[in-house]
FIVO-476703 format. One record per residue: residue number from 1; residue in one letter; x, y, z of N, C-alpha, C, O in turn. Coordinates in Angstrom, 1 decimal. Layout:
<marros>
- NUM/A/X/Y/Z/X/Y/Z/X/Y/Z/X/Y/Z
...
</marros>
This chain:
<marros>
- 1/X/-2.8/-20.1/14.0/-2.0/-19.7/12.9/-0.5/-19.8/13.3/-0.1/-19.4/14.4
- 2/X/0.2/-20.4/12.3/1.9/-20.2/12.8/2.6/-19.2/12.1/3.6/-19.0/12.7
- 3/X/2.3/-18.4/10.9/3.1/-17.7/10.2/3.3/-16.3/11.2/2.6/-15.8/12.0
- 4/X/4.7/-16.1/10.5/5.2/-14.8/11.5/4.3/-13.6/11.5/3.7/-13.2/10.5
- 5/X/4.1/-13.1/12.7/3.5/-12.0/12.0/4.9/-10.5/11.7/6.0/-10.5/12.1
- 6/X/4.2/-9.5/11.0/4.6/-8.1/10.7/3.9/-7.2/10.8/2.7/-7.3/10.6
- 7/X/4.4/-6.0/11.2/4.0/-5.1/11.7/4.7/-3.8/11.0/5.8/-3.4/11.1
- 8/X/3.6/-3.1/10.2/4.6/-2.0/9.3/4.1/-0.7/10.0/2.9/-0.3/9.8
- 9/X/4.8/-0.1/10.9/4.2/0.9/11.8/5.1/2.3/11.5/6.2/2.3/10.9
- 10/X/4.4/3.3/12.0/5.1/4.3/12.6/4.9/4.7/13.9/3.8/4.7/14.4
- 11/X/6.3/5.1/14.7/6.2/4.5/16.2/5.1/6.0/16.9/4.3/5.9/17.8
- 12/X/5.5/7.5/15.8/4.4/8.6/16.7/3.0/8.3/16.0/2.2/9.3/16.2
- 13/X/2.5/7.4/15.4/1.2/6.7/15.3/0.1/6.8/16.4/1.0/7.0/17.3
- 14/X/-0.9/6.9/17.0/-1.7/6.3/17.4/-2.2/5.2/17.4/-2.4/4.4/18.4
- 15/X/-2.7/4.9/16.0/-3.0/3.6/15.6/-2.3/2.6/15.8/-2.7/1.7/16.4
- 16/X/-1.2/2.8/15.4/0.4/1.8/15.3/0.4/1.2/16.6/0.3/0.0/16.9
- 17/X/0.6/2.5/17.7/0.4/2.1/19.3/-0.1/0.9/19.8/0.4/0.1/20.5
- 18/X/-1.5/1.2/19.3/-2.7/0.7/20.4/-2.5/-1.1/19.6/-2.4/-2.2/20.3
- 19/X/-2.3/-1.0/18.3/-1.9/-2.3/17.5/-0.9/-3.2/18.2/-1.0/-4.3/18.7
- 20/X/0.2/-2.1/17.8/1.3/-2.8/19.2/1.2/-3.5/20.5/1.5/-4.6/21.0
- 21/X/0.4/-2.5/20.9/-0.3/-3.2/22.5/-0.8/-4.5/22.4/-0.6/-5.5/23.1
- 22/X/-1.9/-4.4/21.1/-2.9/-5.3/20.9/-1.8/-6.8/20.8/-1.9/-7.7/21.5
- 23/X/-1.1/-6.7/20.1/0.0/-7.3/19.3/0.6/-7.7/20.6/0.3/-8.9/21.0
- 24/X/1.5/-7.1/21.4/1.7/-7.6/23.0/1.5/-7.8/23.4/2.3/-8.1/24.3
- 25/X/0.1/-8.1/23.7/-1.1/-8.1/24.9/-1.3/-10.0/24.7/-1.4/-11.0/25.4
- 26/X/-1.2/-9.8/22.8/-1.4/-11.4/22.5/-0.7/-12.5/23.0/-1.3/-13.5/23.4
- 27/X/0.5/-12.3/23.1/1.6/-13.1/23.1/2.2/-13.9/22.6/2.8/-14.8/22.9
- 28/X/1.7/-13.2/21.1/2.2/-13.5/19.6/3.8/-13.1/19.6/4.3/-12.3/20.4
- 29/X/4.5/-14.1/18.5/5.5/-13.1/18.6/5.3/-12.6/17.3/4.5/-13.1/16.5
- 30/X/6.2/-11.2/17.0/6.0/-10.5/16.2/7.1/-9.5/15.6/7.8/-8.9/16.5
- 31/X/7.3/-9.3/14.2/8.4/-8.1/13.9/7.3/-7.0/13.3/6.2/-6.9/12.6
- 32/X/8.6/-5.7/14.3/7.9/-4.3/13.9/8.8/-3.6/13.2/9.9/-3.4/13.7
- 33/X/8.4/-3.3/12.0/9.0/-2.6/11.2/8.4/-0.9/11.0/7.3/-0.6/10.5
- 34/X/9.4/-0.1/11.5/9.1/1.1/11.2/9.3/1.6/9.9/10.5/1.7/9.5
- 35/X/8.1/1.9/8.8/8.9/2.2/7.2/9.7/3.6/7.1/10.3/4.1/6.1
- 36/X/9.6/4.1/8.1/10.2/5.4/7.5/11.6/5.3/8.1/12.5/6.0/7.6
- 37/X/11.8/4.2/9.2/13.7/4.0/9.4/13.9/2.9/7.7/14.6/3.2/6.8
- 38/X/13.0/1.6/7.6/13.4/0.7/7.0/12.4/1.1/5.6/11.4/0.4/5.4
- 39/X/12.6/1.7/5.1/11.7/2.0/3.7/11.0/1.1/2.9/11.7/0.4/2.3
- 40/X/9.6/0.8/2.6/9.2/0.0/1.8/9.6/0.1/0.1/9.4/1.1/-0.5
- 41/X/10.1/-0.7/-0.2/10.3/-0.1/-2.1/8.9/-0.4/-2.9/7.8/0.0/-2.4
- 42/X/8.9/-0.7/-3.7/7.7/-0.3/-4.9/7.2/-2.3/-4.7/6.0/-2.6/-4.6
- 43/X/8.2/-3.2/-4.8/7.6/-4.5/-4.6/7.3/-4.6/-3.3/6.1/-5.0/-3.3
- 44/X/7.8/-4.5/-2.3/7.1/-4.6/-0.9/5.5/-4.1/-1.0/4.6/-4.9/-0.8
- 45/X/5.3/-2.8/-1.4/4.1/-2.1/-1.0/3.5/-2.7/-2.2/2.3/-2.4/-2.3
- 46/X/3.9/-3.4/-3.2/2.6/-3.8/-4.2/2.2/-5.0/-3.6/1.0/-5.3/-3.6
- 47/X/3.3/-6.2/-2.7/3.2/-7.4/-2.3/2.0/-7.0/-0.8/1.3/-7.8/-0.2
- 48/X/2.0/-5.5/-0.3/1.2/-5.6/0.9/0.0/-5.2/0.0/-1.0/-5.7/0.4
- 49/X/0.0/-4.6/-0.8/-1.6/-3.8/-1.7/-2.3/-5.7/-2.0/-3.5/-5.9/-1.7
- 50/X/-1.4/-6.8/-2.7/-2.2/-7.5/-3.0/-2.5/-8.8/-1.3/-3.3/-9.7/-1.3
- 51/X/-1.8/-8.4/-0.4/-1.9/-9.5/0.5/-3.4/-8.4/1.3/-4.5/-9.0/1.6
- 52/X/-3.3/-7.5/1.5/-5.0/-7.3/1.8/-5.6/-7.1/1.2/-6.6/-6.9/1.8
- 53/X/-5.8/-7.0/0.1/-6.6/-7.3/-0.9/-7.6/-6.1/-0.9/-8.8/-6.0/-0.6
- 54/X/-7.0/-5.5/-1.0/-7.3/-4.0/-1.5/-6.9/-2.5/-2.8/-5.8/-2.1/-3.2
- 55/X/-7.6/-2.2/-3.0/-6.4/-1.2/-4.2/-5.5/0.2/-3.5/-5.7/0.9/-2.4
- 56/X/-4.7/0.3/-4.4/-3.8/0.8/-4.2/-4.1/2.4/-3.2/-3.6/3.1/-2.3
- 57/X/-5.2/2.4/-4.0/-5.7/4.0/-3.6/-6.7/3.6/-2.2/-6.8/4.6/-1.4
- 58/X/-7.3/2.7/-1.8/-8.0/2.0/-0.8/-6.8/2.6/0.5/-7.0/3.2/1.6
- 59/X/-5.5/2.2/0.0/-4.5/2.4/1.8/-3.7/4.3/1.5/-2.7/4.7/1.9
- 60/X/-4.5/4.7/0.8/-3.7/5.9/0.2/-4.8/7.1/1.4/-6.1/7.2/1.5
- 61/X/-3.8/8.0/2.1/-3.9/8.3/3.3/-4.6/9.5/2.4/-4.0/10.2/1.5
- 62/X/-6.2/9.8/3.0/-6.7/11.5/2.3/-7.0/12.0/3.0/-8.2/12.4/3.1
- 63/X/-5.9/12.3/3.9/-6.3/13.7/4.6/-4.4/14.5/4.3/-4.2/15.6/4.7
- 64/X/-3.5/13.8/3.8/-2.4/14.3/2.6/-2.6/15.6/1.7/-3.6/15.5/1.0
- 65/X/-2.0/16.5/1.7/-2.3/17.8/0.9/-2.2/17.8/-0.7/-2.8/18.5/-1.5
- 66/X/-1.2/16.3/-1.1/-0.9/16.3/-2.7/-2.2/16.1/-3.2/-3.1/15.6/-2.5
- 67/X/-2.2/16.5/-4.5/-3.4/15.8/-5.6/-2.8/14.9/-6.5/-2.2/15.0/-7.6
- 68/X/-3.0/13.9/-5.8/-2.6/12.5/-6.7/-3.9/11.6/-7.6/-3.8/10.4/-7.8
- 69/X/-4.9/12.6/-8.0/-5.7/12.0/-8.8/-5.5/11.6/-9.9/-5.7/10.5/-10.4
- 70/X/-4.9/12.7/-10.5/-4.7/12.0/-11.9/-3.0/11.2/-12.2/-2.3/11.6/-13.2
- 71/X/-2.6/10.3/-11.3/-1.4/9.8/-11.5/-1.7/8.5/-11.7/-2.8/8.4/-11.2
- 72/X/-1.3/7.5/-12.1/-1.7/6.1/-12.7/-1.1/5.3/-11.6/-0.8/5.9/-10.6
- 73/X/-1.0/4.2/-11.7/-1.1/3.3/-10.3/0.4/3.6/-10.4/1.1/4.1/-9.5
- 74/X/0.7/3.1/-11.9/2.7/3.1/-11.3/3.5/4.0/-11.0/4.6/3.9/-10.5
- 75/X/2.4/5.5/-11.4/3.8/6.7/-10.5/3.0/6.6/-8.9/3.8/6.9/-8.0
- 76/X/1.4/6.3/-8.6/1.0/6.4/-7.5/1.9/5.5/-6.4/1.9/5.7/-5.2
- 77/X/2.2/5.0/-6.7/3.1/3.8/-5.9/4.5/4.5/-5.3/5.0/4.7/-4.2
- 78/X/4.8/4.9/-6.7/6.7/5.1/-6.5/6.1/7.0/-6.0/7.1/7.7/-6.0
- 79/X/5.5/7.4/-5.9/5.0/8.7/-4.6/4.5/7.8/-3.5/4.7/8.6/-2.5
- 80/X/4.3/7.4/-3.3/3.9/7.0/-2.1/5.0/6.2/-1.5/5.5/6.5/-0.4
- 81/X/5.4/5.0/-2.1/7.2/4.7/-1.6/8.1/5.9/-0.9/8.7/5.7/0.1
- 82/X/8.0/7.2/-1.7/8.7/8.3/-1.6/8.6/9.1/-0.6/9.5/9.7/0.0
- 83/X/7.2/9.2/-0.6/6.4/10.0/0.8/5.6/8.7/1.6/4.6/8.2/1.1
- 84/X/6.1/8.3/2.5/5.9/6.8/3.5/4.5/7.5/4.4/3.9/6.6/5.0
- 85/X/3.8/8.8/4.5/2.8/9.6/5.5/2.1/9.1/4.8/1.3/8.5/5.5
- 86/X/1.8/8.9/3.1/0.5/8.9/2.3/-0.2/7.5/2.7/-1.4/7.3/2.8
- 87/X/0.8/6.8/2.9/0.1/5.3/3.3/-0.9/5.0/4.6/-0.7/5.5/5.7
- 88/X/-2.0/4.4/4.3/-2.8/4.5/5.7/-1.5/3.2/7.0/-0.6/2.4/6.7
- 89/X/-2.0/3.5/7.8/-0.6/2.5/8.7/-1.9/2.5/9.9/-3.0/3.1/10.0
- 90/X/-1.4/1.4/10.7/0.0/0.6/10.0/-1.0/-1.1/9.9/-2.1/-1.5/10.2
- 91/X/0.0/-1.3/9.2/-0.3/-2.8/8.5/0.3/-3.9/8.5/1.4/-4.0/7.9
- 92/X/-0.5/-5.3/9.2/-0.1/-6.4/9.8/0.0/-7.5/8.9/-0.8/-7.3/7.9
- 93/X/0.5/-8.3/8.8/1.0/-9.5/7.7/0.6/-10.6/8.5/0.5/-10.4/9.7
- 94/X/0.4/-11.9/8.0/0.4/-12.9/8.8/0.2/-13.8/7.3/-0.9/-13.8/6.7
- 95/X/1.5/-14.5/6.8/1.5/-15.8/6.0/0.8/-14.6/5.0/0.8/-13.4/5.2
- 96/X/0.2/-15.3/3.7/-0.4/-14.0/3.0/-1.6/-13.8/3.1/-2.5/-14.2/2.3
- 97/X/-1.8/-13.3/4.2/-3.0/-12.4/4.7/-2.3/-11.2/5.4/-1.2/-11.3/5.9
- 98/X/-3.5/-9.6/5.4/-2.8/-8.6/5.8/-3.9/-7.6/6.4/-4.9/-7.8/5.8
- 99/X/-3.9/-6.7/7.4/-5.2/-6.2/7.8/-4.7/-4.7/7.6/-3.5/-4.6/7.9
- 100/X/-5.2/-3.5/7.3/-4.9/-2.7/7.5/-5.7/-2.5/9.2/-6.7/-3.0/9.6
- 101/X/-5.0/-1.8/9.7/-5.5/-1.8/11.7/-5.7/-0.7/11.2/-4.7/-0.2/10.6
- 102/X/-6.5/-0.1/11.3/-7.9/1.0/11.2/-9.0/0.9/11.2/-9.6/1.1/10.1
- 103/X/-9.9/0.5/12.5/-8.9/0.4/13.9/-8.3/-0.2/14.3/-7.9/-1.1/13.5
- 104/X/-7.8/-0.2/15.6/-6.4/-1.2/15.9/-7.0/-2.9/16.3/-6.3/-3.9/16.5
- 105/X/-8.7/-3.0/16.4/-9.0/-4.1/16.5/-8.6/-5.2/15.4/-8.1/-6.4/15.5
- 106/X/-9.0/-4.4/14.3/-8.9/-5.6/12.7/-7.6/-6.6/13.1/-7.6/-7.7/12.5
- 107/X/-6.5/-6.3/14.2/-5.5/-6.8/14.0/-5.8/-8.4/14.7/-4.9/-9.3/14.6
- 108/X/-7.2/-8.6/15.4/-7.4/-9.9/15.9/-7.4/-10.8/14.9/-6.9/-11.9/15.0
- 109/X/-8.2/-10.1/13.7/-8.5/-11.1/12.6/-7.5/-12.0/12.6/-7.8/-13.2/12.5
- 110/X/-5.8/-11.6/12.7/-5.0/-12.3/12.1/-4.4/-12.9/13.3/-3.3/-13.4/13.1
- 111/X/-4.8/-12.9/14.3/-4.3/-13.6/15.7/-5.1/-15.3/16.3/-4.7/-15.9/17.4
</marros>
């Protein structure tokens, strides 16, 4: 594969970590983006919901105290844009394909 990879982490992560490693160990190159310095907005995080091909509530972090059941996809987004913890992390890009690393292995798929 040649497309860049990305890396949407948070650096006190565990996951994020071991990803990173994984991610270094390759000798891929790669950009790490921490969301909570560089913020995702509402099209970023819908462009990462459709590049893994997952729903919205699939990367929506539940072990989070809000009850966001009954909110519809478009306020669930712009809460979770708002609060960057709710998102499961961290999550790798490559061309449009995307893994959520949970665990930090998934991230070979895209290596």
């Amino acid at each position: 594969m040649s497309d860049k990879i990305t890396i949407y982490q948070k650096p006190s992560c565990s996951k994020c970590r071991a990803t990173l490693a994984i991610l270094g160990e390759s000798g891929e190159q790669f950009e790490s983006i921490n969301y909570y310095e560089t913020p995702l907005t509402v099209e970023k995080l819908n462009d990462l919901v459709l590049k893994l091909n997952l729903s919205l509530r699939d990367i929506l972090r539940n072990d989070e105290s809000m009850d966001l059941a009954e909110l519809s996809d478009d306020e669930l987004i712009k809460v979770m844009v708002n609060n960057p913890d709710l998102i499961q992390r961290p999550i790798v890009v490559r061309g449009d394909q995307a893994r959520l690393c949970r665990p930090p292995e998934n991230v070979r798929e895209l290596l």
